[in-house]
N, C-alpha and C positions, 0 to 999 in steps of 0.2 A: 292829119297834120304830120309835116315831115321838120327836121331840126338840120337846118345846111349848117355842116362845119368847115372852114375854109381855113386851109394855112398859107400863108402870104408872106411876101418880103416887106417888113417892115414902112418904107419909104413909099409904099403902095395904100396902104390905108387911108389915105384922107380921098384920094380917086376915088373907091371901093365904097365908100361910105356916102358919098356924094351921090354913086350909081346907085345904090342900093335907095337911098333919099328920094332919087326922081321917080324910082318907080313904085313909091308907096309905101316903104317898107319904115317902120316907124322907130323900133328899136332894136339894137345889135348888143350884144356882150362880148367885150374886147379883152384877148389875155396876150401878155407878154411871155413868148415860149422860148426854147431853142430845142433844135432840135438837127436832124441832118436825114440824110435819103441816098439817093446812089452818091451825090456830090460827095457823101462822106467826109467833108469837110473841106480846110484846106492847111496851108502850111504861111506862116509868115516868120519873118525875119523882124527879130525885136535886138537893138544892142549888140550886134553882130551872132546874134544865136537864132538860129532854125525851131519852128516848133509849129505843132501840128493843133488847129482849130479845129477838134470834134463837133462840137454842136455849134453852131448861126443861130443868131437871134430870127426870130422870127414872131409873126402874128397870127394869134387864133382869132378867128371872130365866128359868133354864134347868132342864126338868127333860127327863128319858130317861126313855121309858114304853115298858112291853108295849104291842099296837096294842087291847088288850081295855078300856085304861084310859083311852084318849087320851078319847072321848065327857063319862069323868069328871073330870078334869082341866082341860080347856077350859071347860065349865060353871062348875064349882065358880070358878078363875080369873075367869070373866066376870061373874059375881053378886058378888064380893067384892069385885073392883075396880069395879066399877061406882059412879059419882056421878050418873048423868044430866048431866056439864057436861062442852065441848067439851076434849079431851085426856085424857080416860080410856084411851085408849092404843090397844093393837091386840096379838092372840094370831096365833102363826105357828106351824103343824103343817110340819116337813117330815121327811123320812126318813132313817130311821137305818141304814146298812148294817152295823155291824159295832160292839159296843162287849166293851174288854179291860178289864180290870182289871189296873193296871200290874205291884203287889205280889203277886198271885197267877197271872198267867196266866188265870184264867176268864175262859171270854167269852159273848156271848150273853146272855140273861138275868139269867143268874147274875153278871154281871159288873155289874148295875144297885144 
């Protein structure tokens, strides 16, 4: 089992979550981040004062997959989030050793 973590432009989650829907995927955990990357931010103008926007809001979202589905998942994720402009975000595959399901006891697959 691998656990995709995807960081996303906010205004992109309801696309992502739609994609992720069609292709079977049943449930995600959604977090409200900020955060920044080479954009490093930016600069706006409030009340005639300059000032520098370290961290952008952004979105985590969490899904637990069999390793047969990760190929579809990351895909699907990278074409729906995608703009072509700098902060489209970034997807993280990493390994899952062991998922329970608290209310039943199942574990392993069954527990997704």
């Amino acid at each position: 089992m691998k656990k995709v973590e995807a960081i996303i432009k906010p205004f992109k989650l309801e696309e992502v979550k739609d994609a992720l829907s069609e292709i079977g995927i049943q449930g995600i955990t959604v977090s409200e981040v900020k955060g920044f990357g080479r954009q490093k931010g930016h600069t706006e103008l409030y009340r005639g004062a300059e000032y520098v926007v370290d961290f952008l809001p952004k979105i985590k979202l969490e899904v637990v997959v069999e390793d047969d589905l990760v190929l579809q998942v990351v895909e699907s994720i990278r074409e729906t989030a995608h703009t072509g402009r700098i902060g489209d975000g970034k997807i993280f595959v990493v390994p899952v050793e062991e998922v329970i399901r608290i209310r039943t006891g199942e574990k392993g697959k069954d527990a997704i």
